[in-house]
N, C-alpha and C positions, 0 to 999 in steps of 0.2 A: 504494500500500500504506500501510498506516495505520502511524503512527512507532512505536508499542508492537511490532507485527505486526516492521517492518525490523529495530527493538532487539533483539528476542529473536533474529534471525535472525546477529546479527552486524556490521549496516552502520546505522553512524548518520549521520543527515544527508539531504541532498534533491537533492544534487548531482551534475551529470554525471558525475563520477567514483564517486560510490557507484553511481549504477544500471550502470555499464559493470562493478564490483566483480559486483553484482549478477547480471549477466547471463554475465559468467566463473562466477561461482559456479554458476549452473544447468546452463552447457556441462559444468561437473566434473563432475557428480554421475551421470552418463552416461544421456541419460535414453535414446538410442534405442541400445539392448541386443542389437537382433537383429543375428544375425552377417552378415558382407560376402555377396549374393546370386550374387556373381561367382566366389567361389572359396572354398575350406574354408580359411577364414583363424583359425579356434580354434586356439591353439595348446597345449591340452591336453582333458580330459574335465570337465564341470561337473556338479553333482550337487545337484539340488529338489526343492523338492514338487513336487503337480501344482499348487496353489496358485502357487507362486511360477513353474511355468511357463506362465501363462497369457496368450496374448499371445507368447510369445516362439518362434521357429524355431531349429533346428538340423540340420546336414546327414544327421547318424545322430543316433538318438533310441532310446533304450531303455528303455522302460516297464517298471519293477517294481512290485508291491504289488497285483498283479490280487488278491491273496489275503485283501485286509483285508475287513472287515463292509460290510454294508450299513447295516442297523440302528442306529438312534440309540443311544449308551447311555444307559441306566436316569440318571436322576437328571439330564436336560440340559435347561435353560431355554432359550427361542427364544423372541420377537419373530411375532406375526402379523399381517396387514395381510388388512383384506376388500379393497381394491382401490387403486388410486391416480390415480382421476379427478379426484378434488379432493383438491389436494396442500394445500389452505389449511386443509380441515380433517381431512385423515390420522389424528391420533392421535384421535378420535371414534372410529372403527372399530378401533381398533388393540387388542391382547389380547395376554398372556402366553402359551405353551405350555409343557406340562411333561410328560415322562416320568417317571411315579412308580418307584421299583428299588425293587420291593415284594422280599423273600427267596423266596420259592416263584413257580416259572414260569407255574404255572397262574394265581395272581393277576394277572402282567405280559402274559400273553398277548392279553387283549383290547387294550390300550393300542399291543401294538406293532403288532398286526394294525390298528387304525386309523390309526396311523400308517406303513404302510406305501407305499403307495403317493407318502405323499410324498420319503420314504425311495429309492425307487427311481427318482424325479424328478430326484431330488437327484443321487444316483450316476451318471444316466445322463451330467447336465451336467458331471459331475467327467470321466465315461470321454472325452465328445466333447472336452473340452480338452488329456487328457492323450494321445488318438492322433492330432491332428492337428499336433501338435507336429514333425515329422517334416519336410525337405524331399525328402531323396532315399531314405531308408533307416528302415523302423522295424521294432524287435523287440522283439517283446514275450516275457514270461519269463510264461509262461500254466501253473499251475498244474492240475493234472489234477485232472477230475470226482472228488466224492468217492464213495465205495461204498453212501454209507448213500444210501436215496430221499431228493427231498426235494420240496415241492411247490411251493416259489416259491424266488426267485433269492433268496441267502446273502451271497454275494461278488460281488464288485466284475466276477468273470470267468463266476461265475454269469451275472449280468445280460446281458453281452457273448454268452454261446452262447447265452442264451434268446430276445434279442431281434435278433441278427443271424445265427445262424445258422453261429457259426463253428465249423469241425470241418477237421481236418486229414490230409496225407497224407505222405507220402517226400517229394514234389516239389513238396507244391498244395495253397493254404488255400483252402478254401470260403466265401464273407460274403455269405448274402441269395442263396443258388442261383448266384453267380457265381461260376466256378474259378478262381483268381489264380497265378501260379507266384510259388514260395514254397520256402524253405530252413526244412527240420523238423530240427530234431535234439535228439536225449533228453536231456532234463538229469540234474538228481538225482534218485534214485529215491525213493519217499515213505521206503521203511527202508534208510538208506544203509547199507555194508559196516561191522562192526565193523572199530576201527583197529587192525590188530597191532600188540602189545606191542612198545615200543623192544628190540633185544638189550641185553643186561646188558653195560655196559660199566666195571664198579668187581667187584673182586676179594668172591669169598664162603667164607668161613670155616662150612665145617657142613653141613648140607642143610636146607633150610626142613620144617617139621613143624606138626602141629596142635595147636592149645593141648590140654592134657592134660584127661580128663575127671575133674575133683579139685574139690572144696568149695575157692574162691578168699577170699584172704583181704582187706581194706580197706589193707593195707601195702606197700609196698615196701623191698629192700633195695636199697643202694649200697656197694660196695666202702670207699670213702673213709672210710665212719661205723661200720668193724665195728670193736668193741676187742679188745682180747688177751685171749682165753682162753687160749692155750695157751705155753708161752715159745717163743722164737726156732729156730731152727733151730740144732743144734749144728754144724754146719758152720761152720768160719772162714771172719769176712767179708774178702775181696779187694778192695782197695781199687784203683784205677787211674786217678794222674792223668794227662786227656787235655790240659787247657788251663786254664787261669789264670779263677777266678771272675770274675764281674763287680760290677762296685762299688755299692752300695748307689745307688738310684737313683730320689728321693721324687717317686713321682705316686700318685697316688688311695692307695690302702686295700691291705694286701697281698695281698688276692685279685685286685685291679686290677693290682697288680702282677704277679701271676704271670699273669695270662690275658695280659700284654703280652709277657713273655718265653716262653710257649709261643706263642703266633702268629708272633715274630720268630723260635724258633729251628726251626718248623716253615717258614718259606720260607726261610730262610738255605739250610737244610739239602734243602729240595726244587725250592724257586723262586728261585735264590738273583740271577736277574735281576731279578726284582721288587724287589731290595732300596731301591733308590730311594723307594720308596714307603712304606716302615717307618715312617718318621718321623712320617708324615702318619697314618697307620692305629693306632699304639702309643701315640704320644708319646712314647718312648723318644729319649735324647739319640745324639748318632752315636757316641760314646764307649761306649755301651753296645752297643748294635748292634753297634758293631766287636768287641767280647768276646765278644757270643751268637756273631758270623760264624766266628769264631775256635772258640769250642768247638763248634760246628754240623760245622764239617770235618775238627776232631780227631776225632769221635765217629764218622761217616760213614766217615773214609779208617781208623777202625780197625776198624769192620764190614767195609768191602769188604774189608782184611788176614784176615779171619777167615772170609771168605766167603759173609758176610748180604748179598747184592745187592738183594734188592725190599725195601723200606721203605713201609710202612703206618701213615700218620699221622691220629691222631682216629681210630681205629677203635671204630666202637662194637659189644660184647655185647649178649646178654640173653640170662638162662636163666631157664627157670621151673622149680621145684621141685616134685613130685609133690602138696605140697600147694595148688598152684595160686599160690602166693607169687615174686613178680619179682623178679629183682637185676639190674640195669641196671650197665651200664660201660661208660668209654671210654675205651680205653687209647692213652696219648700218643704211643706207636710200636710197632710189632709187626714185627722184624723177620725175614726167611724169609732160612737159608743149608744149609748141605748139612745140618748138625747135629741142624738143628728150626729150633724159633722160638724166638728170646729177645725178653722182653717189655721196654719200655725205660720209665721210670716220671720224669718227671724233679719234681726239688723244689730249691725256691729258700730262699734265707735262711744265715745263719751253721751250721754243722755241726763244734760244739769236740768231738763224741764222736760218730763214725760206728755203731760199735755200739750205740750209746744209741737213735742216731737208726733205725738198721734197724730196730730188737727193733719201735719204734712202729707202723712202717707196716709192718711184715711181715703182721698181720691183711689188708691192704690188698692187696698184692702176691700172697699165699696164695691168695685169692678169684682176682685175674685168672687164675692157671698154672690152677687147678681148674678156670675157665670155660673156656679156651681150650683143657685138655688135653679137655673134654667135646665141644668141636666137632670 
């Protein structure tokens, strides 16, 4: 071997020990692939082309793809040779071929009809490699004639019942007028079964209905961004501490903030074995986690006192309005007890005036009971 040819290869030098290198190096690379003749020593399933099974055996062999084309596609370059008696001077006779992928079929139709036959040359040496692959077992996954006529062979399996003749029974494939016993069994059918819909396994608030027939508008509403129109509610607001706030605790932005402390006080409060993982998911310190853990249970163990046992968290609305106009929501807990529902709304931050702070979000709160008492 030439010393550039050895370099690229890995082994420099001229010496008994690089060529014994050498010749390990060829034993690795496994050149003789077919399996032990003596006994089914695979010890799992291999999966090729028929390209790359060429040449090689196996004790059960399962041909797929009877199903692809014959036909060259539109726009493919090939290499032609008139012969190879004189290999000295080959490229003399040698020529490009090309399938032009004209847009209209009537244009491509002469081109592929003259290339056909070599097309179907071609296919057959593909089929004879890929069924002989077989030593004791082969199955093939044979794709059913289609409905439409057709005049020459399409597919790969086309080709196979044109030119051998194969047709089948319960018990017995027929190849070339010879009966062979043979295991038939139906696969998928061309229009498999629609798949039933999974059962609804998540709780439904309402009954599903059809959007409304109303002139739709380019807007949406959200609860969060309605302002006060109207003042507060004259009912006295009832205050009730369950547990000790949590202390200011600087990551990202306050809205970063608060989607940290609703995800931590949504698994405290529902997954509360997951909580190992907070830290990792929030960024929250454990000092705070411990606070959310802490008001998660006061809030919890004083719904069950009150008799709200199902908890529904992240629940999301939507109502449309007669004039076709959406208001989307998603209310942070919805709890269900003998009573009704109370809806549980939470906000984070300093609060020196609870009343100040209600009258705000009361627009906010207004919308959810209006949404929820409509479902």
């Amino acid at each position: 071997m030439a010393q550039d040819l050895r370099a690229a290869a890995g082994f420099h030098g001229a010496g008994l020990q690089v060529f014994l290198g050498w010749i390990a190096h060829q034993t690795a690379r496994d050149w003789d692939r077919h399996p032990d003749p003596d006994g089914w020593s695979a010890s799992g399933i291999e999966i090729c082309t028929w390209h790359a099974a060429k040449g090689r055996e196996w004790p059960i062999t399962v041909v797929a793809g009877l199903d692809q084309k014959i036909a060259e596609r539109p726009g493919a370059l090939w290499a032609e040779f008139d012969g190879f008696d004189d290999l000295d001077n080959v490229l003399d006779t040698a020529g490009l071929g090309y399938l032009p992928a004209f847009a209209a079929l009537e244009s491509r139709e002469p081109f592929t009809e003259a290339r056909r036959p070599d097309d179907e040359r071609d296919a057959a040496r593909k089929l004879y490699v890929a069924l002989t692959r077989a030593r004791d077992r082969l199955i093939l996954v044979m794709p059913r004639e289609r409905s439409k006529p057709r005049n020459n062979a399409e597919r790969m399996v086309d080709l196979l019942r044109d030119r051998a003749g194969f047709t089948t029974t319960a018990d017995a494939l027929t190849v070339a007028g010879q009966c062979l016993a043979a295991r038939v069994a139906e696969g998928i059918p061309d229009e498999p079964d629609p798949v039933p819909a999974p059962p609804e396994t998540w709780p439904r608030f309402g009954l599903p209905r059809d959007v409304p027939d109303a002139p739709h508008t380019p807007w949406r509403r959200s609860p969060s961004t309605l302002a006060e129109t109207d003042p507060a509610p004259a009912a006295p607001l009832e205050t009730i501490a369950l547990a000790d706030g949590v202390d200011e605790t600087r990551i990202g932005s306050a809205a970063e903030r608060g989607t940290a402390w609703h995800l931590a006080f949504r698994v405290l409060a529902e997954r509360p074995d997951l909580t190992d993982r907070l830290a990792a998911a929030t960024g929250l310190p454990d000092a705070a986690i411990a606070q959310i853990a802490m008001q998660a249970n006061a809030l919890t163990c004083w719904l069950a006192d009150h008799g709200y046992d199902r908890l529904h968290f992240e629940l999301p609305l939507q109502e449309i309005a007669a004039d076709g106009s959406e208001t989307n929501a998603i209310l942070d807990c919805l709890a269900e007890g003998p009573q009704g529902l109370l809806i549980l709304d939470h906000k984070s931050g300093p609060c020196p005036d609870p009343a100040a702070r209600f009258a705000s979000y009361w627009p906010q709160l207004d919308a959810y009971a209006a949404m929820v008492r409509s479902k």
